[in-house]
N, C-alpha and C positions, 0 to 999 in steps of 0.2 A: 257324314259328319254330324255330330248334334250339336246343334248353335246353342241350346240351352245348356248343357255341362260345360260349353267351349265360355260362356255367357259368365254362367256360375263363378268358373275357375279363375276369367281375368279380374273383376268385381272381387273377388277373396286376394287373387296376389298384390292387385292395387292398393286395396285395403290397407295390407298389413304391410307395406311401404307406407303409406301413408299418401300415397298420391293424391292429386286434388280432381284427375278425371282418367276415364280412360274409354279405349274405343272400343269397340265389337262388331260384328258384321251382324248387318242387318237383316232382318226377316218382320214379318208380320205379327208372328207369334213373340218374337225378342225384343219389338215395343209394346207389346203387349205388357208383356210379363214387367216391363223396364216401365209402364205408366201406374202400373199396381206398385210397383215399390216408391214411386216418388209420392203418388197419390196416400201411402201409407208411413212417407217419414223417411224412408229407408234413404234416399236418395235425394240431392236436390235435384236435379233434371234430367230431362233428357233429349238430345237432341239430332236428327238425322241429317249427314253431309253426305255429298259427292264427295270420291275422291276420284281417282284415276280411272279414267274409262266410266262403263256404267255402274262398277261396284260401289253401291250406298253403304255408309258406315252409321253405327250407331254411338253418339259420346254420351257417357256416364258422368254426371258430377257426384262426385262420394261425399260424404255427408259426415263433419265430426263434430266434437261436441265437447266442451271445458274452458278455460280460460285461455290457452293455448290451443285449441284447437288438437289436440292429442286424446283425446277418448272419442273412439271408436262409435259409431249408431251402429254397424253392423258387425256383431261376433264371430256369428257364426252363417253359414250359407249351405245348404244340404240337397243335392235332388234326389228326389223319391220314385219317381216313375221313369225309368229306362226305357230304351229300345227295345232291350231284351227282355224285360219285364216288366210290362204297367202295371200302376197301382191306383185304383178308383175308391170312392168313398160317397156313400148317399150322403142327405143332404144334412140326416140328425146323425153320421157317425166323423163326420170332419174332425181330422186330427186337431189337436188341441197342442200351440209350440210354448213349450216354455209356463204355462198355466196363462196365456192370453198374451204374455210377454212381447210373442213371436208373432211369425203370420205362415202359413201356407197360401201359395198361390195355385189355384183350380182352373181346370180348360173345362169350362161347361159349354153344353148348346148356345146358350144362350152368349156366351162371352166368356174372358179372361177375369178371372174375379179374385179376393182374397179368401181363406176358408168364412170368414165369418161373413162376408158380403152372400157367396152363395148358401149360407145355411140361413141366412135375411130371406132370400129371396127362393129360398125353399127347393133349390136344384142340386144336382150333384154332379159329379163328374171325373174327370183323371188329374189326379193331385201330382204336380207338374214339380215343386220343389219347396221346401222350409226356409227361412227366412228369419234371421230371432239375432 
């Protein structure tokens, strides 16, 4: 199963309810990818519980944004690189989301990064999903 589309898809349906959090199972790579979005705005937090037995969960606080709290910080959510087909990017051809609007998030050697963090830091890597 991929925790990252599974990741992606609750995060987008929560969203567009309008929920205020939601959960997803946890993995290494899925606070990873969940500390780049809060670290970039997308998200207010993130944070891992027990639940039943030894299954750790991971809670999402979604993030909005207006008077009422009714406009959205996140639009849209996209992954880029499959199972079935990854997709990598050196470190000067990082997709660009939205004209800087957006973020791709990167799995380099080095770390879990945003695209413009690993193109700072001059590496490159498998461009894991869009973010805008």
């Amino acid at each position: 199963m991929d925790l990252i589309a599974d990741m992606l898809t609750r995060v987008r349906n929560a969203n567009q309810r309008y929920h205020k959090s939601v959960t997803v199972s946890s993995s290494k790579l899925v606070k990873a990818i969940a500390q780049v979005m809060v670290d970039q705005g997308f998200l207010l937090g993130a944070q891992e519980r027990a639940q039943e037995g030894n299954k750790k969960v991971l809670e999402l606080k979604l993030k909005y944004k207006g008077k009422r709290g009714r406009e959205r910080v996140i639009t849209g959510l996209e992954r880029v690189s499959r199972l079935s087909c990854r997709a990598y990017a050196k470190a000067d051809q990082m997709p660009d989301v939205l004209n800087g609007m957006g973020i791709c998030i990167v799995s380099t050697p080095q770390g879990i990064f945003s695209g413009h963090e690993a193109r700072k830091r001059r590496v490159g890597g498998e461009v894991l999903c869009k973010v805008w």
